[in-house]
C-alpha positions, -999 to +999 in steps of 0.1 A: -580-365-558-550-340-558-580-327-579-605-329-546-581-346-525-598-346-494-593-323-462-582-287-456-588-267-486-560-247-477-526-252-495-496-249-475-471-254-500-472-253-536-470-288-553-498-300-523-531-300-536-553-275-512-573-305-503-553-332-496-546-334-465-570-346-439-571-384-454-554-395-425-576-404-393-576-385-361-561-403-337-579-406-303-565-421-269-589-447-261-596-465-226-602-499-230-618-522-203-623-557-208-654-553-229-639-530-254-607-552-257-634-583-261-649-563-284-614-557-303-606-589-303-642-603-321-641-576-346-604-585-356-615-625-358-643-615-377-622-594-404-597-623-406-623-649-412-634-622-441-601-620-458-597-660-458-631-661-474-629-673-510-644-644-537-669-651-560-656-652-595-679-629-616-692-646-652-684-616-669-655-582-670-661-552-662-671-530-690-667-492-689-693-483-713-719-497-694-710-502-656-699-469-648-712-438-637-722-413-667-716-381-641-681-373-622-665-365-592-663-323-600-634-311-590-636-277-567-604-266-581-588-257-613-552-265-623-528-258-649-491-243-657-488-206-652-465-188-681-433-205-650-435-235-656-454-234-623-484-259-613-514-234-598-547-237-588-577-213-588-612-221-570-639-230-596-665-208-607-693-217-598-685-241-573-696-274-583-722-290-557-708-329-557-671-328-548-650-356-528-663-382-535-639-400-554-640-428-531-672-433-529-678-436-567-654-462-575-665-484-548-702-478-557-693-490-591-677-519-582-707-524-554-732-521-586-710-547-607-711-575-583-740-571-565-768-558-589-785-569-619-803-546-642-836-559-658-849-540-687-881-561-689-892-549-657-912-512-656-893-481-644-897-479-607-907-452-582-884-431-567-890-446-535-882-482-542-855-470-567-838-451-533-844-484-513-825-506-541-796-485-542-794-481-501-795-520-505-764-523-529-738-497-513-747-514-483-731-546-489-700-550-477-677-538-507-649-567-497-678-600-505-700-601-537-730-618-541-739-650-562-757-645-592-789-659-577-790-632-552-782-601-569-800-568-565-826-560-594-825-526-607-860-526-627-866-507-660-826-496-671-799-518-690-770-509-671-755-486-645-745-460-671-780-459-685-797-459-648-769-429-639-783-409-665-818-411-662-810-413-618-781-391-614-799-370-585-805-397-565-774-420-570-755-390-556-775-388-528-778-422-516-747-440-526-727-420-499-710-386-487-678-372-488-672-383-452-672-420-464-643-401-487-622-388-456-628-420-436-617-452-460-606-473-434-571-481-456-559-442-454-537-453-426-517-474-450-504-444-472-486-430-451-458-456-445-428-461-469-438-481-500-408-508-510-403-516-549-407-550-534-441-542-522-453-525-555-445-553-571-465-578-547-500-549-551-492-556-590-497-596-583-528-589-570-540-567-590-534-588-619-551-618-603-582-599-592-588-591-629-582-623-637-610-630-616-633-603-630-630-584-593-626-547-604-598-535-579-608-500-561-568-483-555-557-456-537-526-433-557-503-412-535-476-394-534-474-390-492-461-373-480-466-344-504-499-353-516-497-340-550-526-368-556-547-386-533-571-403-553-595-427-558-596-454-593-614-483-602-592-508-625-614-534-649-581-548-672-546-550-681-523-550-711-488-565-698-455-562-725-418-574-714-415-538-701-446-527-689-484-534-674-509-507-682-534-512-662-571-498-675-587-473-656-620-461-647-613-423-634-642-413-616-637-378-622-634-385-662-665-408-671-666-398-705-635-425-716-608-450-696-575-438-688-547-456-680-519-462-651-486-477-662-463-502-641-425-504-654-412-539-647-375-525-645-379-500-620-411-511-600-428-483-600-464-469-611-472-439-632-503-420-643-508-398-670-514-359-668-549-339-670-564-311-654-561-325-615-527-339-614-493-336-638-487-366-641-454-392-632-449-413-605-468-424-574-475-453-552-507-473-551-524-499-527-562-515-529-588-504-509-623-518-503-600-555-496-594-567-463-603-557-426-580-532-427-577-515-462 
């Protein structure tokens, strides 16, 4: 997002996107009792038995043609170079009606890669059962997938782009708000000092979740200025002597993937320039992974 980063829509300085900067969580002072700290102390046993849960390894990659979304994350602002040299913004006209959600779209997809199945074979459903289905897929905890045995059935479409199209309305209602934008759990993360060393280490991962057909959902920042604070789905990777560029699924830009570069030498990750963000360099962490991203 830079584009719809999330937050204040106000811009207080001018390389900070006007809606950037509520991603991190209000903090509240909290009394705890005993129950609360019992609480506490299950819910943080139950998210480490989660992470130490082995993933399921998916029979198939993620394709972009046909597992993502055929509409995008709109953007309420519009950015460019004025005749300065200077990156500016000015509102959209008229103002698009699904905004923020970056988030929420590339988790969806990767919530409609592992957990559903589409079935051509079957008749087109109801609107009704079709709002049920999708309620049951972004429901599933986006951390666990499920075994091919139990996947979801989406009746009467070929794929998630197909079922998009004909759908759009009611994926955009039901897969989730902006809200679920503003509150990732992992926005805490981002705004700590990222090492070279610990770029390096999110690359490992990365690499070995595609290996695994597991579509990472990162996070790029640029905290503290948040020129960009946005949402991307990853689904493969190229990897010369001096480089890894990483294939992206954008979800503001459905119509073809984009990529985000690593440089071995200096550690560091880059992404290209469009009509949200100028491109250069930024750090990154996954989201959507463990009990506290």
């Amino acid at each position: 997002m830079k584009h719809e980063v999330i937050g204040s829509e106000k811009r207080t300085r001018p390389d900070v996107s006007p809606v950037a900067q509520s991603c991190t969580l209000p903090y509240r002072r909290v009394a705890l009792c005993r129950a609360s700290v019992l609480l506490l102390l299950v819910t943080l046993l139950l998210g480490l038995c989660g992470c130490a849960s082995t993933p399921l390894v998916s029979p198939r990659p993620f394709n972009f043609q046909t597992d993502t979304f055929s509409f995008p994350n709109d953007l309420i602002w519009e950015y460019h170079y004025d005749a300065n040299g200077k990156w500016v913004h000015n509102r959209r006209e008229p103002q698009p009606d699904y905004t923020h959600h970056c988030f929420v779209v590339a988790r969806s997809a990767r919530q409609f890669f592992e957990n559903a199945r589409f079935d051509t074979n079957q008749p087109i459903a109801t609107e009704a059962e079709y709002r049920h289905l999708i309620r049951h897929v972004v429901s599933i905890d986006p951390r666990h997938a499920l075994a091919e045995s139990n996947k979801i059935v989406i009746p009467g479409y070929a794929n998630l782009r197909e079922f998009s199209t004909a759908q759009e309305r009611l994926l955009k209602s039901e897969c989730g708000g902006p809200w679920q934008s503003y509150t990732q759990r992992g926005h805490w993360r981002m705004i700590f000092f990222f090492s070279r060393a610990s770029q390096e280490r999110t690359v490992k991962r990365l690499l070995a979740d595609l290996k695994d057909n597991r579509p990472p959902v990162v996070h790029l920042t640029t905290f503290p200025s948040l020129s960009i604070n946005h949402a991307i789905l990853l689904f493969g990777a190229k990897e010369t002597e001096n480089e890894i560029l990483f294939s992206v699924y954008d979800p503001n830009k459905p119509d073809s993937p984009k990529v985000l570069t690593y440089n071995r030498a200096t550690r560091t990750f880059s992404f290209a320039s469009n009509d949200y963000w100028p491109g250069g360099k930024l750090n990154v962490y996954e989201v959507y992974r463990s009990w506290d991203y």
